[in-house]
C-alpha positions as CSV (number, residue, x, y, z in Angstrom):
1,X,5.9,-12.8,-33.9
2,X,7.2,-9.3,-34.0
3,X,7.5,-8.6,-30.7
4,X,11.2,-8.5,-30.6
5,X,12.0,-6.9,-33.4
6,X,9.5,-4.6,-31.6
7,X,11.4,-4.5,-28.4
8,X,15.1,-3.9,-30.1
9,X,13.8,-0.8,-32.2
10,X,12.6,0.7,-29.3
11,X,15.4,0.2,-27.4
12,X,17.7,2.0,-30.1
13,X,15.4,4.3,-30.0
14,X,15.5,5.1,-26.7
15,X,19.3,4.7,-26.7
16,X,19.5,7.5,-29.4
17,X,17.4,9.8,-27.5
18,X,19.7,9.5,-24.5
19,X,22.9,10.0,-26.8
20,X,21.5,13.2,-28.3
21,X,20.3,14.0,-24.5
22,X,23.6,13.9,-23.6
23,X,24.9,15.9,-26.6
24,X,22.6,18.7,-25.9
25,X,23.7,18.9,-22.3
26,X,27.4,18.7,-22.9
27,X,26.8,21.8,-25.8
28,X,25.1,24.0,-23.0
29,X,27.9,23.2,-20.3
30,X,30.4,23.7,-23.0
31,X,28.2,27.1,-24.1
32,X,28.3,28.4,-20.4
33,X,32.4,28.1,-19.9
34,X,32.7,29.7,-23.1
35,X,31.1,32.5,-22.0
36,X,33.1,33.1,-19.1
37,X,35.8,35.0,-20.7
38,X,33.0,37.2,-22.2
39,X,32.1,38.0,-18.6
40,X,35.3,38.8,-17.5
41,X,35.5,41.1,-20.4
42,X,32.3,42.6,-20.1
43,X,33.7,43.7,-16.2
44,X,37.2,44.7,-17.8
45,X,35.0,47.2,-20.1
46,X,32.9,48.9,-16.9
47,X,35.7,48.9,-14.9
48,X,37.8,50.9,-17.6
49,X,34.7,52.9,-17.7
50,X,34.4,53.5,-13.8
51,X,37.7,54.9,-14.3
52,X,37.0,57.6,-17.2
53,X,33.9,58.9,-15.7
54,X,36.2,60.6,-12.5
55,X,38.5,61.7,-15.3
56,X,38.7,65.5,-16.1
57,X,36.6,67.0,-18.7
58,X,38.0,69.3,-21.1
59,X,37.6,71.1,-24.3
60,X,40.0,69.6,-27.2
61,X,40.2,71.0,-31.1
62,X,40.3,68.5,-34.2
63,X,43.9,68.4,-35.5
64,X,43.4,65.9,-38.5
65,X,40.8,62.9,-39.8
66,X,41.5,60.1,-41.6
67,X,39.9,57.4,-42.8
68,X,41.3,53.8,-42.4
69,X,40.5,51.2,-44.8
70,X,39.2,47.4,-44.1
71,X,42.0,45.2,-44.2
72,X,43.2,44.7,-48.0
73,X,41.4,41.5,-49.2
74,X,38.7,41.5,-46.8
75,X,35.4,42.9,-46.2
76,X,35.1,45.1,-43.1
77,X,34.3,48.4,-41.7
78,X,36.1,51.5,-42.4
79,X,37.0,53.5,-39.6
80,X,37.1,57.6,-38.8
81,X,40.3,58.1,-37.0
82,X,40.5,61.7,-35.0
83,X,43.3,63.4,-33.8
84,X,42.8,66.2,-31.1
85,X,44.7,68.5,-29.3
86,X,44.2,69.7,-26.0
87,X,46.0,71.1,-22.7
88,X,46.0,69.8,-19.4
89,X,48.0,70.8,-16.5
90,X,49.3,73.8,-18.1
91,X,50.8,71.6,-21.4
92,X,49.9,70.4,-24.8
93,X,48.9,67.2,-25.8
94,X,47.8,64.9,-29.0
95,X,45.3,62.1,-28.3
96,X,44.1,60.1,-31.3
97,X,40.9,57.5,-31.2
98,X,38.4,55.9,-33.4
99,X,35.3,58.1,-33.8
100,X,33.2,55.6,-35.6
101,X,32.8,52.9,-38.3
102,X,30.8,52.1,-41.2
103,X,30.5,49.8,-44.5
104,X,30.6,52.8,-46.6
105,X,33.2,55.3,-47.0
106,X,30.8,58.2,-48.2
107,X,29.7,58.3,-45.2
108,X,32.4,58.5,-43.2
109,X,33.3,61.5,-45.4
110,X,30.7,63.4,-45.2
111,X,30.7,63.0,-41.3
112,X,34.2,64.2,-41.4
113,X,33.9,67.2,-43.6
114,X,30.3,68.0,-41.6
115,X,31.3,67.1,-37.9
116,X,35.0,67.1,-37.4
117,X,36.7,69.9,-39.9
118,X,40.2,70.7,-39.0
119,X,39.7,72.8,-36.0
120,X,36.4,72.1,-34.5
121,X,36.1,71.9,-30.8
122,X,35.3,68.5,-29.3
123,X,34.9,67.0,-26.0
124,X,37.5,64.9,-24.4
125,X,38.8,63.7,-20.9
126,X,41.6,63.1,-19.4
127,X,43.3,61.1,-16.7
128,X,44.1,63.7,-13.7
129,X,47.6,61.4,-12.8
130,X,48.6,61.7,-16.4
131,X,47.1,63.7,-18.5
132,X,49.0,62.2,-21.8
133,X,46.2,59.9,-21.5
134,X,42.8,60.4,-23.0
135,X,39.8,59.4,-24.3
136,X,36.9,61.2,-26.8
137,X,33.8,61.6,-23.9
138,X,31.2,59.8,-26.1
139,X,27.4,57.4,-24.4
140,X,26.2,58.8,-21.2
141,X,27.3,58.5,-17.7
142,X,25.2,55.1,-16.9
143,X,27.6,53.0,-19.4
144,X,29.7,51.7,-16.4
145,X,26.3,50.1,-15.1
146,X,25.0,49.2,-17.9
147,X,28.3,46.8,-18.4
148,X,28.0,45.6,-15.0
149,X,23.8,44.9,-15.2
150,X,25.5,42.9,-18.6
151,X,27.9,41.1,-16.9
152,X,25.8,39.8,-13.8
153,X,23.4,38.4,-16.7
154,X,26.2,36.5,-18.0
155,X,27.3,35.5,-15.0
156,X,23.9,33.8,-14.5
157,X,23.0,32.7,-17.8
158,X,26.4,30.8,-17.8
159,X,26.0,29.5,-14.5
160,X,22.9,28.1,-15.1
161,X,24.3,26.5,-18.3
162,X,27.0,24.9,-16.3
163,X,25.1,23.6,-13.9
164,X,22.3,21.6,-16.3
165,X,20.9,18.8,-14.8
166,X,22.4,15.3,-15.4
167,X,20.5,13.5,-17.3
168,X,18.4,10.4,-15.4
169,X,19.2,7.0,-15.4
170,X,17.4,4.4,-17.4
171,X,18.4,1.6,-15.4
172,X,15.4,-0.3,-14.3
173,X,14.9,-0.3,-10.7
174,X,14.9,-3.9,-9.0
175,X,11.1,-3.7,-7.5
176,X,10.1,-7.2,-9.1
């Protein structure tokens, strides 16, 4: 008597499961193009940092620190801005760079008035072809690598993503 009742719950039930089948596989495809610009970045970074690691080394002195505040409204991270002198090819120049962030300004303060008083020596490179630009030499010398082991795990991750496996059909085959 209730066999067809029977029959047409378990066929929406079957139809749901296939819908939220699909769902899930269209969110993981979706996932893995999303994270191709994040791969492309990731190269951009250890690229840039390929770059700076055959850049001269030099000795620079702290000009000024500030501290720049969150944007007004929002909550964020203040930052410790440096400036630095330093001379290159026989002239002076300025460079200026975020040294670090943090939730609190106290702590920034105290990290400018310990580490980075007016006049301290820091390290720094430059770019040999111009030496206007610069950069603070902060992390070690196996960042470019690690951003490139990074990126060939995106690479995969999304890859695989992409390429989930469609999802069977439930047609029933014709063997009577």
């Amino acid at each position: 008597m209730f066999q067809p009742l029977k029959q047409i719950y378990n066929l929406i039930v079957k139809s749901e499961k296939r819908r939220e089948q699909k769902r899930d596989r269209l969110g993981k495809i979706f996932l893995g193009y999303m994270m191709i610009p994040v791969v492309i970045g990731t190269c951009l970074l250890s690229f840039n940092a390929f770059g700076q690691t055959s850049w001269t080394h030099a000795t620079g002195s702290v000009l000024k620190t500030r501290i720049e505040d969150p944007p007004e409204g929002k909550s964020g991270l203040y930052s410790l801005i440096l400036t630095y002198g330093y001379e290159a090819a026989g002239k002076s120049f300025r460079g200026s760079a975020p040294l670090t962030h943090d939730r609190k300004r106290v702590a920034l303060e105290h990290k400018q008035e310990d580490e980075f008083p007016v006049g301290a020596n820091i390290q720094i490179a430059y770019n040999p072809a111009d030496p206007s630009e610069s950069c603070l030499t902060r992390g070690s010398a196996i960042m470019p690598y690690f951003f490139l082991v990074l990126a060939a795990l995106l690479t995969f991750a999304s890859y695989k993503l992409i390429r989930t496996k469609p999802i069977p059909s439930s047609v029933p085959s014709e063997d009577y």
